[in-house]
C-alpha positions, 0 to 999 in steps of 0.5 A, spaced: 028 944 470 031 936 472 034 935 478 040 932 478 036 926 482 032 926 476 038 925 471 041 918 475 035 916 475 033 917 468 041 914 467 040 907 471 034 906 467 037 908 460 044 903 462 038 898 464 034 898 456 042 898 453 044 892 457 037 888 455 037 890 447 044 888 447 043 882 449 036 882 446 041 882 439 045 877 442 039 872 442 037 875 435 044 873 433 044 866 436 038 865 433 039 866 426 046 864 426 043 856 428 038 856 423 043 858 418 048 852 420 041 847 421 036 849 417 031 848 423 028 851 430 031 847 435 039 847 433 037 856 433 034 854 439 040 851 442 045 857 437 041 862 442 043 859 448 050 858 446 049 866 445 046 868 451 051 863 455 057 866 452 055 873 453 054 871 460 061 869 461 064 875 458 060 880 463 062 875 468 069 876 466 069 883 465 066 884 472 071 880 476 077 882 472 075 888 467 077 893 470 085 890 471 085 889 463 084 896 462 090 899 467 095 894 463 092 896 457 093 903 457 100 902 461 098 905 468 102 903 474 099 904 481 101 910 485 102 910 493 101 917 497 109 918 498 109 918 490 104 924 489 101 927 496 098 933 493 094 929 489 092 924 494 089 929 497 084 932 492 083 924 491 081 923 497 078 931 498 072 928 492 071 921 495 069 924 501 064 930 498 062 923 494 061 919 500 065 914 496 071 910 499 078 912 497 079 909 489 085 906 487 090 911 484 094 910 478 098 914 473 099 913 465 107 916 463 104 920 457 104 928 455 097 929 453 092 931 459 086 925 461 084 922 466 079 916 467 076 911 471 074 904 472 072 898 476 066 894 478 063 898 484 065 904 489 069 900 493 073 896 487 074 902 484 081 905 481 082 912 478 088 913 473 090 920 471 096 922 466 102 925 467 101 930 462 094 932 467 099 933 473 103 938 470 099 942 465 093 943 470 093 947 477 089 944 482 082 947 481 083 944 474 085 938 478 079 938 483 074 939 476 077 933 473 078 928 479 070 930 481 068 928 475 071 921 474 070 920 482 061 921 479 063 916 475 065 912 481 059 914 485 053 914 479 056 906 477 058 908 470 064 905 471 061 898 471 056 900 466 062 901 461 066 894 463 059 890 462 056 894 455 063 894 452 064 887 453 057 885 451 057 890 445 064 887 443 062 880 443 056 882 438 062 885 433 065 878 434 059 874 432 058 878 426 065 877 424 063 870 424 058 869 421 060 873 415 066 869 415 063 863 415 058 864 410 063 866 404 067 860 407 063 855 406 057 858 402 052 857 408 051 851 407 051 844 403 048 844 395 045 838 398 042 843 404 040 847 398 036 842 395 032 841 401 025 843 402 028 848 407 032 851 403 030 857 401 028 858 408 035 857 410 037 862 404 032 866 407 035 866 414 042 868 411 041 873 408 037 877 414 043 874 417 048 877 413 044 883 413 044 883 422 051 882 422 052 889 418 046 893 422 047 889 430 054 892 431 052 900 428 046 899 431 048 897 439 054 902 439 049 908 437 045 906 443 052 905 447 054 912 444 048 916 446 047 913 453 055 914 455 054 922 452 048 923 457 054 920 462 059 925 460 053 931 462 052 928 469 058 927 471 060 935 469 054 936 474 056 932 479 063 934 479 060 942 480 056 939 486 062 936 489 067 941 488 063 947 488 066 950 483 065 950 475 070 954 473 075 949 475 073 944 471 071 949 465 078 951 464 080 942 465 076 941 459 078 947 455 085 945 456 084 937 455 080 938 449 086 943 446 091 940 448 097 938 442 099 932 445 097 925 442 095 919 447 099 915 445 096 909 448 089 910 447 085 905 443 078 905 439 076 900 446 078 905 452 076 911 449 070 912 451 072 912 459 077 918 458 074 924 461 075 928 453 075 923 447 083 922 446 081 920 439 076 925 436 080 931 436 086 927 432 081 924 426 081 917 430 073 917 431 067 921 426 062 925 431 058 920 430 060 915 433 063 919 438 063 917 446 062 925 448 059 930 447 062 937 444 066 940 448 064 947 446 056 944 449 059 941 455 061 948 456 056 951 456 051 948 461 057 949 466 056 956 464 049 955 465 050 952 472 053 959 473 049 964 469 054 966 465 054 967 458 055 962 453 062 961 449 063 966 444 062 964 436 070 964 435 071 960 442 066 956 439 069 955 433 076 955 436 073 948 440 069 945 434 070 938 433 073 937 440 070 932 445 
């Protein structure tokens, strides 16, 4: 059986070769998109520098500030111990059993349960929890899903999430870009096309065209499966800070059910919500989902228990929520 040391580990390394094959595409990108506006190996090259330096200011970005940009965006204000004492407490019960330092909290007005974290690091971190989470959910429950956001923290998911979406997003910009320019203009000149060069140059276009269509499909299903692995071994992280799956099995069941829309949700947060706030309204195809299902996520925290798997109606009645 893998340990739980085991899987971080295998997590770290997996958020590793996700930011390399980003990147990786990013340069792909760069390259083909230069020799398709020069027609020669030396403007790709410096197409592949521009590339790589704008993701690199983009990951900077996000760094410094990214976490702050998702807080706004999702309407989230911050909260003192004054406002909530009972959930600083649980807040500060999970830093503590996670050996972090106490995150920042907030809270989104919103009726629908969820819960997220963001930031750079343990000790810029912020948790941001609904409304509707403190008034549908007991404490148990409430211990469940701040353990998991808070192994979020501890296990640094939070800042793989900042960098890759930025990364993955810049990737979308440039296939935005490429495939607008070259209806355009035509990708290039006529007299381009009576160069020598010119079938090359058509060439390059028509791969480039190709990878602008596959790049974006093909780094947000890496992104999907690593953050589906994440989504695991935060519910078994949570387990072990809480001693308790039943809290958090009841959370996930109550959340994923819930009739109330998140009204504040988009395509580029969803993916940090402990349940997908889109899925279970139509807003995401499995596919491309950030989580896994609910019924499974269930499931291996009854394993952890020894307790049966859920039943076929149970199943049923959880199919396609995540």
């Amino acid at each position: 059986m893998v340990s739980l040391y085991d899987q971080e580990a295998t997590n770290r390394r997996n958020s590793a070769l996700l930011v390399f094959l980003v990147m990786l595409v990013f340069a792909l990108f760069g390259y083909v998109i230069g020799y398709a506006l020069t027609g020669d190996s030396a403007g790709a090259t410096v197409a592949v520098a521009i590339a790589l330096g704008l993701s690199v200011m983009s990951a900077i970005g996000s760094y410094f500030g990214g976490d702050q940009i998702v807080l706004k965006s999702s309407q989230a204000q911050e909260l003192t111990r004054r406002q909530f004492p009972a959930l600083f407490d649980v807040v500060e019960e999970m830093a503590t059993a996670a050996g972090t330092p106490m995150p920042r909290v907030y809270f989104i007005d919103d009726p629908s349960p969820n819960a997220f974290a963001t930031g750079r690091d343990p000790e810029h971190a912020s948790i941001a929890i609904t409304t509707g989470l403190l008034r549908k959910l007991d404490r148990e429950e409430l211990q469940g899903v701040i353990g998991h956001e808070m192994s979020h923290v501890r296990n640094y998911d939070i800042r793989f999430s900042l960098l890759v979406g930025v990364l993955v997003g810049g990737i979308s910009l440039l296939a935005q870009f490429f495939v607008r320019w070259t209806f355009w203009f035509g990708g290039g000149s006529q007299r381009d096309n009576r160069d020598n060069g010119g079938l090359i140059k058509l060439i390059f276009l028509l791969v480039g065209l190709v990878l602008s269509i596959l790049a974006p499909v093909f780094t947000a299903l890496v992104q999907m499966a690593v953050s589906r692995q994440r989504e695991y071994l935060a519910d078994a992280s949570s387990v072990e800070l809480t001693r308790n799956p039943y809290g958090l099995e009841r959370a996930l069941a109550k959340i994923a059910s819930d009739p109330e829309p998140l009204s504040v949700s988009n395509g580029a947060t969803q993916h940090m919500y402990i349940v997908n706030p889109l899925k279970k309204f139509g807003g995401t195809s499995a596919l491309f989902s950030t989580h896994p299902p609910i019924a499974d996520r269930i499931d291996r925290l009854r394993q952890l228990t020894g307790d049966a798997p859920l039943d076929g109606r149970a199943v049923t009645a959880l199919a396609g929520l995540q």
